[in-house]
VOZAVEX-160797 format. One record per residue: residue number from 1; chain; x, y, z of N, C-alpha, C, O in turn. Coordinates in Angstrom, 3 decimals, padded with zeros to 6 digits. Last residue first. Layout:
seq;mol;n.c1;n.c2;n.c3;ca.c1;ca.c2;ca.c3;c.c1;c.c2;c.c3;o.c1;o.c2;o.c3
NUM;A;X;Y;Z;X;Y;Z;X;Y;Z;X;Y;Z
...
//
This chain:
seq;mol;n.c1;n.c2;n.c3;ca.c1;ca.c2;ca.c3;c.c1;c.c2;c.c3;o.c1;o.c2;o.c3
104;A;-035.574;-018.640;016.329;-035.525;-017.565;015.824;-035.265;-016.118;016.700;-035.227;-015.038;016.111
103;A;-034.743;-022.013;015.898;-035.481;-021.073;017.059;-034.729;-019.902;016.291;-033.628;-020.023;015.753
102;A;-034.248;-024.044;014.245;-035.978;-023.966;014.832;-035.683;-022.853;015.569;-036.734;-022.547;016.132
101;A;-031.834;-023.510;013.365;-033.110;-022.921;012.758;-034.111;-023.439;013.415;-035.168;-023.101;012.883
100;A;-029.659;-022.093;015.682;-030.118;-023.424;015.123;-031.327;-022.678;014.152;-031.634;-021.489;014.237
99;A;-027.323;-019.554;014.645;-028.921;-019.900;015.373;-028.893;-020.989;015.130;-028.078;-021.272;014.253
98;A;-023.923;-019.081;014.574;-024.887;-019.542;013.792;-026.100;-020.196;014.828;-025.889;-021.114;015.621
97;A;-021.690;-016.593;016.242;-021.974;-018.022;016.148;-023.400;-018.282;015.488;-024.224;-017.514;015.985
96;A;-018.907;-015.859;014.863;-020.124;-015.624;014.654;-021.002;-016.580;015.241;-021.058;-017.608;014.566
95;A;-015.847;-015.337;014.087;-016.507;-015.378;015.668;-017.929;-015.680;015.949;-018.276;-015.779;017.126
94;A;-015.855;-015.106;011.251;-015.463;-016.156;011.874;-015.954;-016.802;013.508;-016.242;-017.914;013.951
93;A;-016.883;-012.544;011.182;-017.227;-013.673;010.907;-016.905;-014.742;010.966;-017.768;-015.579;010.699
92;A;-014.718;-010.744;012.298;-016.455;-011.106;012.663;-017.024;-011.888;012.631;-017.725;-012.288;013.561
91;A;-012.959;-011.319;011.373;-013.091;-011.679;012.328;-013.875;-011.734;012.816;-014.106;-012.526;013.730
90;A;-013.740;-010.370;008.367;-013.353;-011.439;008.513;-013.538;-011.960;009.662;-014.176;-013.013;009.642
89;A;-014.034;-007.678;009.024;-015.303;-008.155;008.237;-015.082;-009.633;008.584;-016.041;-010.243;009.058
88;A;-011.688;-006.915;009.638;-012.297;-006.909;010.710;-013.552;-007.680;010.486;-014.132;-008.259;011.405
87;A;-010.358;-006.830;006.850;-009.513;-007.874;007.857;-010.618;-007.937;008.977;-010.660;-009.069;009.458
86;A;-011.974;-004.831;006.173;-012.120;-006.413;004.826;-011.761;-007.064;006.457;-012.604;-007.635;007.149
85;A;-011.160;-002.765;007.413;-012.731;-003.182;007.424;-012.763;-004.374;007.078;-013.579;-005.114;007.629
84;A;-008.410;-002.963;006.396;-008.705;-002.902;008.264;-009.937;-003.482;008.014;-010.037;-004.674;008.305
83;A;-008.256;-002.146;004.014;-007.737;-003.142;004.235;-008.181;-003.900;005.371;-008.324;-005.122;005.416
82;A;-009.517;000.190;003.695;-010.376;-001.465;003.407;-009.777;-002.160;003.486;-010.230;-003.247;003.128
81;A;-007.566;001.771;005.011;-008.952;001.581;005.349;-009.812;000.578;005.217;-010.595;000.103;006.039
80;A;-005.639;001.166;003.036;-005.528;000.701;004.720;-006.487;000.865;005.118;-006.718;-000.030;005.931
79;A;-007.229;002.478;000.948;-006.116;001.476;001.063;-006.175;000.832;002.357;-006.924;-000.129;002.526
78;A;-006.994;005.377;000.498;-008.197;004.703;001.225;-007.655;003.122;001.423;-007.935;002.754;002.564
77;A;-005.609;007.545;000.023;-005.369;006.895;-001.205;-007.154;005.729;-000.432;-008.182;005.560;-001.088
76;A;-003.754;007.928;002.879;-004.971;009.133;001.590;-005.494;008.446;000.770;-006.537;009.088;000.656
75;A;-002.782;005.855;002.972;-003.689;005.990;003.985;-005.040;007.276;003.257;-006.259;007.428;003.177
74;A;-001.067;005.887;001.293;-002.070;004.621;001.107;-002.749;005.130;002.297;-003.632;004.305;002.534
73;A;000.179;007.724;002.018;-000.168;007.888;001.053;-000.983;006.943;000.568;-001.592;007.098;-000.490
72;A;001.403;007.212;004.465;000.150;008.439;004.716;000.056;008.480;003.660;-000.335;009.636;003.497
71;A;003.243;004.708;003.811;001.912;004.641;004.635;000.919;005.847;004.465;-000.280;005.602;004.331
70;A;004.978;006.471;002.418;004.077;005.690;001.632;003.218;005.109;002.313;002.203;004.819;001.680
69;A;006.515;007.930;004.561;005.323;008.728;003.838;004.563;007.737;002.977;003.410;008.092;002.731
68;A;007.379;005.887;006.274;006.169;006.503;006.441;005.526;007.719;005.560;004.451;008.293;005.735
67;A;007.462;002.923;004.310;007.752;003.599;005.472;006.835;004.752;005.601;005.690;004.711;005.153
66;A;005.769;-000.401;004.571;005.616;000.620;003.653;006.476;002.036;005.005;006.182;002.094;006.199
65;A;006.831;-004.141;004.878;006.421;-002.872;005.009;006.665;-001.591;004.315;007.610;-001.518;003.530
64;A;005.549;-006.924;002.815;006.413;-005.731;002.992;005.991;-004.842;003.435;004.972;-004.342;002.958
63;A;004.250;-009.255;003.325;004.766;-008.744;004.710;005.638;-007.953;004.689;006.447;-007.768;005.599
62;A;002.299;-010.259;001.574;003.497;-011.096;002.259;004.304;-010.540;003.126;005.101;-011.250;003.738
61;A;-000.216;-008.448;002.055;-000.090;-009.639;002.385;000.946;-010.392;002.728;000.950;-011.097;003.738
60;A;001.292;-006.347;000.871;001.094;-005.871;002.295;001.179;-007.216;002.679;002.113;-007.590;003.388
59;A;001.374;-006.871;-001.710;002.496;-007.012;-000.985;002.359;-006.703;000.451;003.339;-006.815;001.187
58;A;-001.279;-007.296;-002.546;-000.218;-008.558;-002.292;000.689;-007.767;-001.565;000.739;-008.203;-000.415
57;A;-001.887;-004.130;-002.600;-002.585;-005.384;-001.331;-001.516;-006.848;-001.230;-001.087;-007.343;-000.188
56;A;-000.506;-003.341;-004.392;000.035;-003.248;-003.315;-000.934;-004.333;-002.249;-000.550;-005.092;-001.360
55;A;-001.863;-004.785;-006.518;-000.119;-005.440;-006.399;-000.369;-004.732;-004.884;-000.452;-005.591;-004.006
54;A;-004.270;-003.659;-006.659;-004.209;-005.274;-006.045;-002.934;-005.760;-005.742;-002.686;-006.733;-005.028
53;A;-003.913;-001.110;-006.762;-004.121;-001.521;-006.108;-004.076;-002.750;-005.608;-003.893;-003.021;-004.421
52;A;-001.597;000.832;-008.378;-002.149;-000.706;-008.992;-002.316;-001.462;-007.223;-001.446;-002.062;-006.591
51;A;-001.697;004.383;-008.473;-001.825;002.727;-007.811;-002.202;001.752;-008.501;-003.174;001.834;-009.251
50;A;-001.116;007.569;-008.381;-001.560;006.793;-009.510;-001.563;005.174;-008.249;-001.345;005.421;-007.062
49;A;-001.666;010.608;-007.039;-001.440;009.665;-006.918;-001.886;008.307;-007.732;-003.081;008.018;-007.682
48;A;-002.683;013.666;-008.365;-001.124;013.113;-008.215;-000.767;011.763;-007.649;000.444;011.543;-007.677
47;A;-004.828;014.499;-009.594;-004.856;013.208;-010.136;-002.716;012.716;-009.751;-001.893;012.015;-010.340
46;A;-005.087;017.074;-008.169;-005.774;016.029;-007.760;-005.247;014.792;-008.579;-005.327;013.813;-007.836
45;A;-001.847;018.082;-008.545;-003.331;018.757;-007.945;-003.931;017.041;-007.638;-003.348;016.120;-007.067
44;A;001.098;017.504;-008.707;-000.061;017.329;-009.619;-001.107;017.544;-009.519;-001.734;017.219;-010.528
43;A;003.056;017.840;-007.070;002.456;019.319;-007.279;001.393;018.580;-008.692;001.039;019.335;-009.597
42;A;003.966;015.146;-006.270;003.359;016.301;-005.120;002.636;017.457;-005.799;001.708;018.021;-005.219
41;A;003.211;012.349;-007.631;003.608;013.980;-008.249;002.729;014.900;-006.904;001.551;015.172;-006.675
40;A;003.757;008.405;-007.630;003.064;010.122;-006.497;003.568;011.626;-007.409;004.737;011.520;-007.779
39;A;002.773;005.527;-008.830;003.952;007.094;-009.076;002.992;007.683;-007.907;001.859;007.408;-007.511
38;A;003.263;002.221;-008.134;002.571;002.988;-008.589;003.603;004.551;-009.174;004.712;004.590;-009.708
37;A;005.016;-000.162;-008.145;002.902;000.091;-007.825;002.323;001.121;-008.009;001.097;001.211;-008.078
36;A;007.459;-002.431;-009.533;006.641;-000.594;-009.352;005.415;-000.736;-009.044;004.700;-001.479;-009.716
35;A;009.294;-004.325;-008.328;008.506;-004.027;-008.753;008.074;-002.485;-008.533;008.313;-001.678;-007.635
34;A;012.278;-004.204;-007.144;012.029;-005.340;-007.127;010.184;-005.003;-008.087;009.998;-006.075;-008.663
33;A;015.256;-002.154;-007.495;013.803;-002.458;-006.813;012.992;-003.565;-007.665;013.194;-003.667;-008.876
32;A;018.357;-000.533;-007.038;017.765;-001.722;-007.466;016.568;-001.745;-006.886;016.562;-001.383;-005.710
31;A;018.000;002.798;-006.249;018.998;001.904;-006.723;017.597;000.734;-007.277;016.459;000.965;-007.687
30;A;017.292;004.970;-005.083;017.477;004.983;-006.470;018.015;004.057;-007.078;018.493;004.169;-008.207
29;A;018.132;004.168;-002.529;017.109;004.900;-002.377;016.578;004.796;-003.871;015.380;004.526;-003.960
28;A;020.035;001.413;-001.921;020.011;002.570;-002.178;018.688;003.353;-002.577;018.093;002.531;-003.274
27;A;018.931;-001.585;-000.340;019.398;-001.187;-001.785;019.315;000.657;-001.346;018.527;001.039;-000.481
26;A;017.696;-002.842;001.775;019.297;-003.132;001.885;019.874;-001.753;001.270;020.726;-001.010;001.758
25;A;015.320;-003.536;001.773;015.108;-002.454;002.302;017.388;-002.079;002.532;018.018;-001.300;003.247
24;A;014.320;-004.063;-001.541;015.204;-004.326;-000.254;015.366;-003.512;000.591;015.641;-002.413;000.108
23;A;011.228;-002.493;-003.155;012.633;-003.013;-003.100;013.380;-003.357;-001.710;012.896;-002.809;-000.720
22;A;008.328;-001.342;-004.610;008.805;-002.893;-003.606;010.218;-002.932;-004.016;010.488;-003.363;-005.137
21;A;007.942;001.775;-004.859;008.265;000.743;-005.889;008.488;000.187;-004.117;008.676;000.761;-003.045
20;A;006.348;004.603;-006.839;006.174;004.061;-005.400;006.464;002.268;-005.822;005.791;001.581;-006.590
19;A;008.465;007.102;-007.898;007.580;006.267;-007.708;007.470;005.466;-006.810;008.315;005.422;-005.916
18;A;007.783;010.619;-008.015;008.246;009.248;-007.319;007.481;008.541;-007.543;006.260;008.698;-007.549
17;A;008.853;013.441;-009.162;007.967;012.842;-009.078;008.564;011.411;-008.701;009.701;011.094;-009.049
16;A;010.088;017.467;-008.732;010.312;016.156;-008.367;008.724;015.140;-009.015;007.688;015.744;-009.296
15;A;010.904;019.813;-009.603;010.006;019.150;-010.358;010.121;017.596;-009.764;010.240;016.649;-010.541
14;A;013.740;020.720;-009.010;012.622;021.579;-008.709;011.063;020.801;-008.976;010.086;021.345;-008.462
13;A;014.784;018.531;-011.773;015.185;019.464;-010.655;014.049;020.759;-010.127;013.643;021.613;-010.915
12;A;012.669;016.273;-012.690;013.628;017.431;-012.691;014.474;017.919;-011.962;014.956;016.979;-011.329
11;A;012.207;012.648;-012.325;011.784;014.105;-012.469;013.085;014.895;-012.441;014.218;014.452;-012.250
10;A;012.179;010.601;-008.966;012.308;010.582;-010.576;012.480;012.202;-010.498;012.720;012.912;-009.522
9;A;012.650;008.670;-006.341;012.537;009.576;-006.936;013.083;009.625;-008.531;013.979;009.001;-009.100
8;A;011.123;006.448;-004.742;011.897;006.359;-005.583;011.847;007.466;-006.593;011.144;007.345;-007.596
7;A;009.530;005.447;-001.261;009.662;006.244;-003.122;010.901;005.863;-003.050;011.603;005.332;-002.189
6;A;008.541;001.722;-000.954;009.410;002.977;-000.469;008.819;004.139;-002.100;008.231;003.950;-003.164
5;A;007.693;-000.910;000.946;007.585;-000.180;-000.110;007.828;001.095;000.171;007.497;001.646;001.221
4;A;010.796;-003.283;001.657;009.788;-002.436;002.198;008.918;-001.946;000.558;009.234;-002.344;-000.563
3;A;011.490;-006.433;002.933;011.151;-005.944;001.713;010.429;-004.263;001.902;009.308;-004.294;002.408
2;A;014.755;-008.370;004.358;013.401;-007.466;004.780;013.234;-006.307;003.353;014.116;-005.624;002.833
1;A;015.634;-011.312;003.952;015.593;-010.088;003.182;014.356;-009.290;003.592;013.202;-009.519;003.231
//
């Protein structure tokens, strides 16, 4: 079962708002979804993107992908940014190699 994170449109007519939900990448656009992370409102000025940051980090972790406007919205959002720094912070450190302590 390939999982993506996708919108999921809500709202009016003329008045759109989405949310940003983990479902099959099988299911209909409006159909069945598996959790919500957040909402987007294109015409909300500044407070239009809402997130429950730690759900979307799990789900990046188990390996749902996001298509592409919910990538450039975790990419606005700073998301994939600390995702990259945290993941690079790691390889650093792992690669590191440790001084003996008599020599400085």
């Amino acid at each position: 079962m390939a999982v993506k994170i996708r919108l999921r449109r809500e709202g009016r007519k003329k008045t759109p708002m989405y949310r940003i939900v983990v479902a099959d990448s099988r299911s209909p656009r409006d159909g069945r979804f598996i959790e919500i992370l957040g909402q987007y409102q294109p015409r909300g000025g500044e407070n239009a993107l809402n997130l429950q940051i730690d759900r979307v980090n799990h789900w990046l972790n188990v390996g749902a992908l996001p298509t592409d406007t919910v990538r450039s919205l975790l990419r606005r959002a700073g998301i994939l940014k600390a995702r990259h720094e945290a993941r690079l912070a790691a390889k650093l450190q792992s690669t590191a190699v440790a001084l003996p302590s008599g020599e400085a």
